[in-house]
N, C-alpha and C positions, 0 to 999 in steps of 0.2 A: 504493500500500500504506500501509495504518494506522503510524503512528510508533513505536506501541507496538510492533507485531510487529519492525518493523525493529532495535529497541531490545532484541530478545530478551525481549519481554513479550506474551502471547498476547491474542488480541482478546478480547471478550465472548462466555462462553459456552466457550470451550476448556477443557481441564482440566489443571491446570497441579501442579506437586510442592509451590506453595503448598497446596493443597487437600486434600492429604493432610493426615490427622493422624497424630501418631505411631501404627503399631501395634506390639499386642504380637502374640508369633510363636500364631501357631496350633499348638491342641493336637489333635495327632492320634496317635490311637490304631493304632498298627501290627501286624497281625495276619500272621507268617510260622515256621512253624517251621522253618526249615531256619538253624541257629546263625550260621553264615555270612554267609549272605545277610541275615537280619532285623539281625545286626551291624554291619554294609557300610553297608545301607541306613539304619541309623537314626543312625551318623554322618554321613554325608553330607547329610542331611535337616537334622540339627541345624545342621550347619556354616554353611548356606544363609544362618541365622537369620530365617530365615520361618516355622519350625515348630521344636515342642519336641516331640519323639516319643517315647513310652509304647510303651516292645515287651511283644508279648504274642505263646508262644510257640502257642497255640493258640485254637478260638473259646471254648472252656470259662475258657480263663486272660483273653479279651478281655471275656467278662463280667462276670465279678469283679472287672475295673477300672474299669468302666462303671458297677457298683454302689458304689463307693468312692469316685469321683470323675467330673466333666464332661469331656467331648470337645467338641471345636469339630468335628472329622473324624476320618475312620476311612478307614483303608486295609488291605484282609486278600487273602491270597492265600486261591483258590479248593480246591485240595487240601492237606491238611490233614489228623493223625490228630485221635483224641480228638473234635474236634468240629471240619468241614470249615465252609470258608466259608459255602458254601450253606447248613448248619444256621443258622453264623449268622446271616446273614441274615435265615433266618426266624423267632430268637428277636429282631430287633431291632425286627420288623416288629408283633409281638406284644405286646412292651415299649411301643411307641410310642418309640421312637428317632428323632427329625427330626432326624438331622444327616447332613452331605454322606457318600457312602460312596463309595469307589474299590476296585477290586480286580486283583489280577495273576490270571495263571493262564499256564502250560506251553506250554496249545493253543494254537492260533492261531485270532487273532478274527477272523471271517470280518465283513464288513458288516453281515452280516444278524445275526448275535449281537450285535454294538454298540448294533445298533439295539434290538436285544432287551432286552438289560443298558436302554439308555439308558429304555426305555419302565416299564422295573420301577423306575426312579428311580436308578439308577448316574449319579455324577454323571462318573466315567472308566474305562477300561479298560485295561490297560495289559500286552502279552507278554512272557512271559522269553527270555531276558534283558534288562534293562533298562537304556538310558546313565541312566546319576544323573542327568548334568545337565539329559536330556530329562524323567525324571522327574520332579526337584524343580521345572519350571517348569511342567509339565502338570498336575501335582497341584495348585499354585499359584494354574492356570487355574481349576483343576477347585473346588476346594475351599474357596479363601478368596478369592473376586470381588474382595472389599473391597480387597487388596493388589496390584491388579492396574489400570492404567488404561493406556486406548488413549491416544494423543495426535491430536489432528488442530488444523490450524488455527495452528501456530507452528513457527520453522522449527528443524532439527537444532541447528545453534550456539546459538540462543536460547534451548532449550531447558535445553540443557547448563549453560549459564548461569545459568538459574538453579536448576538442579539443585545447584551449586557457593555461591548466595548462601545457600539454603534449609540447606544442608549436611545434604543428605540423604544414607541408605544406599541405593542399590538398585541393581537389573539394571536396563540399560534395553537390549532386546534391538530392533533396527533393522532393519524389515525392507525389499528390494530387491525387483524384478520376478523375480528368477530365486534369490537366498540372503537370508540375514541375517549381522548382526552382533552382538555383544553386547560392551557396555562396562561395566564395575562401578567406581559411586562407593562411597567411602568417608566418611561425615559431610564429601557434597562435594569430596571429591579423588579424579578421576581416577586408575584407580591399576593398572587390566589392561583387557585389548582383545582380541577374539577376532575373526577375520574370516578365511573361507579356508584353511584351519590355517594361516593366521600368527598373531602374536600382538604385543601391546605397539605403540608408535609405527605401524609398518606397518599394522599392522591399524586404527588408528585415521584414519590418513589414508585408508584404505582406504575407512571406511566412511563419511567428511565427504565424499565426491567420490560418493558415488551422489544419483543424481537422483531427486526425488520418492520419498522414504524414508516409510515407516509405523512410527511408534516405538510400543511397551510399556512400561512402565514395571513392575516386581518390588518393590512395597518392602520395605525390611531383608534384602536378598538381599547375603551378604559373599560376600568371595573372599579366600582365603589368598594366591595369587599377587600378586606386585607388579610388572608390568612397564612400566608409566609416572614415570616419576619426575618430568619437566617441569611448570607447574605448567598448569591448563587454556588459561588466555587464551594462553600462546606459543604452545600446540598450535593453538589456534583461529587464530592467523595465521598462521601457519607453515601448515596445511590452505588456507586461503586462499589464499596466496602460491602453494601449487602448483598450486591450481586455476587461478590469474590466466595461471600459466606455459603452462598444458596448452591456455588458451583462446587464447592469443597467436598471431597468425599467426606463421610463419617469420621475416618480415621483420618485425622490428621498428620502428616510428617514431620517429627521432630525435626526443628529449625537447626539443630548442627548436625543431623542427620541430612537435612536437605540440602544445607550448603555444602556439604562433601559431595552429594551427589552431581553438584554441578561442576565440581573441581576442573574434570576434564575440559571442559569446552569454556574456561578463563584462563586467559593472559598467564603466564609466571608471576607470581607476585616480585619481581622487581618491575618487570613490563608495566605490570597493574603500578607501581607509585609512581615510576615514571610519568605514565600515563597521566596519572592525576595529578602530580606537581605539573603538567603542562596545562589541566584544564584550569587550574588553579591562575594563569598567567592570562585566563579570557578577561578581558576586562569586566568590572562589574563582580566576579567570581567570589564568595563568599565562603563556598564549601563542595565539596567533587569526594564522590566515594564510588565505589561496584560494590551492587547489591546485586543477592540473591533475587530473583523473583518470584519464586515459590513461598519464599520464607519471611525477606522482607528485612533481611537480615544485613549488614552491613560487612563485606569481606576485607575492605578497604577503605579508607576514607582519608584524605587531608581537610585540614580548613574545621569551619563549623558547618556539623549536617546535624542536624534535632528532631526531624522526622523518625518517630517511632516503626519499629518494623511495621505494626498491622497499618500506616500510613503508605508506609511503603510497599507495601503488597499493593494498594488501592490504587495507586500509581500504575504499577505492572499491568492490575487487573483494564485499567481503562486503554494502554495500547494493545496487549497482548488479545481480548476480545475480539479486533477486526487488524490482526497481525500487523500492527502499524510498526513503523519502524521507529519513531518518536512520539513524545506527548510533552504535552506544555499544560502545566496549570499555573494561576494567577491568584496568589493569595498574598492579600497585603500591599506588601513595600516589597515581594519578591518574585521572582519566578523560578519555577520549579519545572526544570528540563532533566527529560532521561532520554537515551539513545540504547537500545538493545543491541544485545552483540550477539550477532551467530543467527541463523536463520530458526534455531528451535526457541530463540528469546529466555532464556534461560537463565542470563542474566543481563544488568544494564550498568550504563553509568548517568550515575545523578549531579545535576549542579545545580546549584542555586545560585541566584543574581539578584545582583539589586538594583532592582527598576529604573533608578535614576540616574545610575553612573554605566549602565549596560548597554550595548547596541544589540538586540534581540537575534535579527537576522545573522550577521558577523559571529555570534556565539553559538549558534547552533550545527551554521557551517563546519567552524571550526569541531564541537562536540564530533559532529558526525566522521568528522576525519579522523578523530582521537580514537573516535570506535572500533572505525576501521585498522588501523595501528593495532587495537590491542587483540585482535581480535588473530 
C-alpha cells in the first residue's frame, strides 16, 4: 500500500475534504401549506446548514418569491389550496424555471410514479410523513450534488483525519453491508455519533470496526447534539486498541517470548543503534526506537519514547490492518511516525517529532530510507 494512504492521505485521483470548497447553504424554496408542518420542516432544514429555506404557504405565494428573488431548489408539497403543486409545476415549466424540484405528497409513491415524477424531471420524491433527518440528506442528494461527495480509495481513520486538519463542517454518513452510520464534524471536531440507536463514543467505535465501509460526505451539515467530547486522534487509538483486542487470539504471546520470535527478520543490534542515532539526526526528532509489533515492546530505543507497549501495538495495529507501509498519528505538540521493516511487518521503527521544529514530508522520506538500511 501507497504511504500516503497509510498516512491518512488519499492516493491520486480520490476525492478528499481538501477539494471541497467552502459552500454557501442552498437556497430552496419550500412550498407546504399546512403551518405546522412547512414550520417543523423549514427549521430543521435550516438547522442542517446546508440550506437556507424560503417558506411559501402556497404555489401562488411560491411564485411571487420566484419573481423577487433566485432559488438554487424548490421543494413543494403536491396538495395544496389556492394553487396545488401540480399547477405549479406547470407554471415553472412555462417560466423556464431550470432548477432542481423535489416534492412531498400524502399518497404513497408506488415505483412506477417515481419513475414517472423522475422522467418529468423531479429530481426526489418524498411521502408523509417525513424523518427530517432522512429528509435533509435526501434532499441534499437530490438537490445540491455539489455538497455531496462519495469517498473511495482512503481509509475510515485517514479520512477523518483529515476531515479534523481541513476543519471542516459536515455529515459524513458510513455506510456497512447491512446499516450505516453517521458522524458530525464541527470546523473539524468530532462532536456526535449515531450508529444502531446508540449514540456518542459507542457509536463511534461502533462504526471504526466495520469492515470495508462506503463513506458520504454532507458539507456544512451541523448538529446541535454534542456527545463526543474526546479529542479525534485518542478516539482513533483507543478504536484501534479494540480492534487489536477483538483480533487477539485467546492466548496471548508472552511479550519476551514474542520479541524473540521476531529476532530473525531485525537489523543486528549494532545496525539497529546505528540506525537510530541516524533517525535521531531528522530534524525535529525527539525519540526513535524498533518495536516489536506483536508485542508492542520496545527492542531499541535512543532519545525519549513514553508510549506504553499496548500504545504501541495500536500503532502496529492501525498500518499492519490494510498492510500499509507507514502510519502517522497527531497527538498534541507531536507526531508519531512508524515505518515497518520487512514485508511480514513484524517489526517497525518509531519516531517522534515535534510539530514545530519538524519538516513532516523531509522526515518521513528520510525514516523510510533508515528502514530500508536496516532492514
Amino acid at each position: 500500500m501507497d504511504r500516503k494512504r497509510a498516512a491518512g492521505l488519499p492516493p491520486p485521483g480520490a476525492t478528499t475534504a481538501r477539494e471541497a470548497p467552502h459552500l454557501a447553504p442552498t437556497s430552496l424554496l419550500f412550498v407546504e401549506d399546512d403551518p405546522f408542518v412547512r414550520l417543523a420542516i423549514t427549521r430543521a432544514l435550516n438547522r442542517t446548514g446546508a440550506f437556507a429555506v424560503t417558506p411559501a404557504e402556497h404555489g401562488n405565494r411560491a411564485l411571487e418569491v420566484l419573481a423577487e428573488q433566485p432559488v438554487d431548489a424548490i421543494l413543494t408539497d403536491l396538495q395544496m389550496p389556492v394553487m396545488d403543486g401540480l399547477t405549479l409545476l406547470s407554471h415553472l415549466v412555462e417560466r423556464g424555471v431550470r432548477v432542481p424540484v423535489a416534492v412531498m405528497t400524502g399518497q404513497q409513491i408506488t415505483p412506477e410514479i417515481a419513475d414517472r415524477l423522475h422522467r418529468y424531471g423531479i429530481a426526489a420524491s418524498f411521502t408523509k410523513p417525513v424523518d427530517l433527518g432522512t429528509l435533509a440528506q435526501e434532499l441534499q442528494r437530490a438537490v445540491s450534488p455539489a455538497t455531496v461527495g462519495r469517498i473511495a480509495g482512503i481509509t475510515l481513520f485517514g479520512f477523518l483525519q483529515l476531515i479534523e486538519v481541513e476543519r471542516k463542517t459536515a455529515l459524513i454518513v458510513v455506510h456497512s453491508t447491512t446499516t450505516e452510520g453517521r458522524l458530525y464534524f464541527d470546523r473539524g471536531t468530532l462532536v456526535h455519533a449515531e450508529a444502531h440507536r446508540a449514540s456518542g463514543l459507542v457509536a463511534v467505535y461502533d462504526i471504526l470496526s466495520w469492515p470495508d465501509p462506503k463513506l458520504e460526505i454532507f458539507y456544512e451539515r451541523t448538529c446541535r447534539e454534542r456527545t463526543v467530547e474526546e479529542p479525534l486522534q485518542h478516539v482513533l487509538m483507543e478504536a484501534a486498541r479494540l480492534q487489536d483486542e477483538r483480533a487477539r487470539p485467546a492466548s496471548v504471546t508472552d511479550p519476551a517470548a514474542g520479541a524473540a520470535a521476531v529476532q530473525a527478520d531485525l537489523p543486528p543490534a549494532p545496525n539497529a543503534r546505528g540506525v537510530l542515532r541516524e533517525a535521531m539526526q531528522i530534524q525535529g526528532a525527539q525519540g526513535a526506537a524498533v518495536v516489536d509489533s506483536a508485542t508492542g515492546e520496545r527492542l531499541a530505543s535512543e532519545g525519549v519514547v513514553t508510549l506504553a507497549p499496548e500504545k504501541m501495538r495500536v500503532l502496529a495495529a492501525l498500518g499492519t490492518e490494510g498492510r500499509a507501509e507507514d502510519v502517522l498519528i497527531t497527538v498534541g505538540r507531536h507526531y508519531h511516525l512508524i515505518q515497518f521493516l520487512g514485508s511480514e511487518q513484524q517489526a517497525f521503527l518509531y519516531l517522534v517529532l515535534d510539530r514545530e521544529m519538524s519538516n513532516l514530508g523531509t522526515a518521513r522520506r528520510r525514516l523510510a530510507a533508515l528502514a530500508r538500511q536496516a532492514q
